[in-house]
KEKE-3310 file (N, C-alpha, C; in steps of 0.2 Angstrom, whole numbers, plus 5000, padded with zeros to 4 digits):
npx = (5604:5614:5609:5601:5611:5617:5608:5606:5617:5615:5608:5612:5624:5617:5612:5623:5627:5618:5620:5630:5626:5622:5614:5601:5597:5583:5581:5570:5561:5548:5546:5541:5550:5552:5559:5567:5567:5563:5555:5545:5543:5554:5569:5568:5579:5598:5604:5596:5597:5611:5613:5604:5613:5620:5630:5647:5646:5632:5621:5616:5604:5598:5584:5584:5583:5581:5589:5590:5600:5607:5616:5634:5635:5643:5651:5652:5665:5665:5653)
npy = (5663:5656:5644:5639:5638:5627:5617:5617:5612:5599:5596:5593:5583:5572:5570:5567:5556:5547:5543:5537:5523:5509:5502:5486:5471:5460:5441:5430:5413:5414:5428:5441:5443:5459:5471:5468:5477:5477:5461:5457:5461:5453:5444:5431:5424:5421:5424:5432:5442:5448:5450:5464:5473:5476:5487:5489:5491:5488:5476:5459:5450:5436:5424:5409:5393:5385:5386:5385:5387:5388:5394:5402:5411:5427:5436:5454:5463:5470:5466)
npz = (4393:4395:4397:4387:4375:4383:4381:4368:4366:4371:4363:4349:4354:4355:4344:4338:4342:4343:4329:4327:4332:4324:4312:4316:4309:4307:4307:4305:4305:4304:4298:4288:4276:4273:4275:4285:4299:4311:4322:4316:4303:4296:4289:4280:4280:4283:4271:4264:4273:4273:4261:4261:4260:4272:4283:4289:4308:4309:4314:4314:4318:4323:4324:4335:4325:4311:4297:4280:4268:4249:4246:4253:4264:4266:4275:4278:4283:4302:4304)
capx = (5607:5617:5602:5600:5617:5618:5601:5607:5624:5614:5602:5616:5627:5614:5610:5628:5629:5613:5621:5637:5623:5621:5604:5599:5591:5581:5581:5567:5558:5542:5546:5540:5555:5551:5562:5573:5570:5558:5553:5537:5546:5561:5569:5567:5585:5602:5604:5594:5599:5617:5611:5600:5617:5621:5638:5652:5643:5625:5621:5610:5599:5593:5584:5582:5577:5584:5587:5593:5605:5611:5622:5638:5635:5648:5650:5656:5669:5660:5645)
capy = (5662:5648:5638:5639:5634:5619:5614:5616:5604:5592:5591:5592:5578:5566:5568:5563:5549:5543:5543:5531:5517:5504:5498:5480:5467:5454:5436:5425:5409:5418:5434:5443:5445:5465:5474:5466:5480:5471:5454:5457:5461:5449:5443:5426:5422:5426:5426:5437:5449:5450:5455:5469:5478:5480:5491:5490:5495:5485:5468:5454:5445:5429:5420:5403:5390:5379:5390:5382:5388:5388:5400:5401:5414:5431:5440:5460:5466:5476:5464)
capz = (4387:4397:4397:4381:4376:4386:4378:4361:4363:4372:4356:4345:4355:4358:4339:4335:4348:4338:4322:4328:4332:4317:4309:4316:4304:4310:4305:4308:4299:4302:4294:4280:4272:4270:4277:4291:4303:4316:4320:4310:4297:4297:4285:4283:4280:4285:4267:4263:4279:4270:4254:4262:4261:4279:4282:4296:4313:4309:4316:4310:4325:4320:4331:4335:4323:4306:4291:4274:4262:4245:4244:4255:4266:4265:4281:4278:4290:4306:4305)
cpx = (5611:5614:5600:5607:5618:5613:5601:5615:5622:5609:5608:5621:5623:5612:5615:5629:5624:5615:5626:5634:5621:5613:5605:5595:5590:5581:5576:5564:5553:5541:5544:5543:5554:5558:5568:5572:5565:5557:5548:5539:5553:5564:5571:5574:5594:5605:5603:5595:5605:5615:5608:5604:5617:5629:5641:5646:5634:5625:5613:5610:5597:5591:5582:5579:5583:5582:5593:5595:5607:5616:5627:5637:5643:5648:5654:5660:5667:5653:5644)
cpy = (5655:5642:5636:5636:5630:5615:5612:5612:5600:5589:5590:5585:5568:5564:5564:5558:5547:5542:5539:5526:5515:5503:5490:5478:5462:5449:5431:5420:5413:5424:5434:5444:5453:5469:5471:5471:5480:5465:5452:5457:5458:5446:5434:5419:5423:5428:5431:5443:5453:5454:5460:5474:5482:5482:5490:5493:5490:5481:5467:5448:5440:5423:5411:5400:5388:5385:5385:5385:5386:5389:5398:5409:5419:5434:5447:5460:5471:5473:5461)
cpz = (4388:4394:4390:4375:4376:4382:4371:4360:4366:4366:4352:4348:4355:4349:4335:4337:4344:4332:4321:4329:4326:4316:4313:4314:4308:4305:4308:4303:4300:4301:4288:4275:4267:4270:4282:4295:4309:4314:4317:4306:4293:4291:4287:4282:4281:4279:4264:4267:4275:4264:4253:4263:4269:4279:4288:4301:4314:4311:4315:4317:4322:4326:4329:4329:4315:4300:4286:4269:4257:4241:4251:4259:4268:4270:4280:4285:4295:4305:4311)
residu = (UNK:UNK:UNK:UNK:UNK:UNK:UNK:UNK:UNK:UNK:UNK:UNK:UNK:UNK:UNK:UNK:UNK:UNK:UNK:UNK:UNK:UNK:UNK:UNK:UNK:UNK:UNK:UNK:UNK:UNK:UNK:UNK:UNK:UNK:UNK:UNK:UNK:UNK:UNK:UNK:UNK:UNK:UNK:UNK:UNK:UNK:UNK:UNK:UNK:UNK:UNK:UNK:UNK:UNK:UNK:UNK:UNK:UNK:UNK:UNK:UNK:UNK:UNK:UNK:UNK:UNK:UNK:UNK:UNK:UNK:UNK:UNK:UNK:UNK:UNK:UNK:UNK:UNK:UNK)
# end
C-alpha cells in the first residue's frame, strides 16, 4: 500500500511541476508561420510570436537572422 502511495504522489507531483512550465514559441525566417511550437513550424516573426497570445511564464526563441517590422513590437509582462 506504501508503494502505491508514493507512486501515486510522484504522478500527481510531477504532473503539477509539469504544469508551472511555459509554452515556447519559435521564431524563424524559415518557418511556416503555423503554430510557433517547433522550429518547423516557427513562426516567422517576432511579431507574429506576440500575437499568438503568449501569457506570463512562456518564452519566444528567435533565432539568428534580420526580421523586418511594421508594427512596434509590445512585449507582455513574464515574457
Amino acid at each position: 500500500m506504501k508503494k502505491l502511495l508514493a507512486l501515486f504522489f510522484c504522478f500527481f507531483y510531477l504532473g503539477a511541476v509539469q504544469e508551472g512550465f511555459g509554452t515556447v514559441y519559435y521564431v524563424s525566417p524559415t518557418g511556416t508561420n503555423a503554430d510557433g511550437l517547433s522550429w518547423a513550424t516557427a513562426y516567422t516573426s517576432p511579431a507574429a510570436a506576440l500575437a499568438g497570445a503568449p501569457v506570463a511564464g512562456d518564452e519566444v526563441w528567435v533565432q539568428q537572422g534580420t526580421y523586418v517590422s511594421a508594427t512596434t513590437l509590445s512585449w507582455k509582462t513574464g515574457i
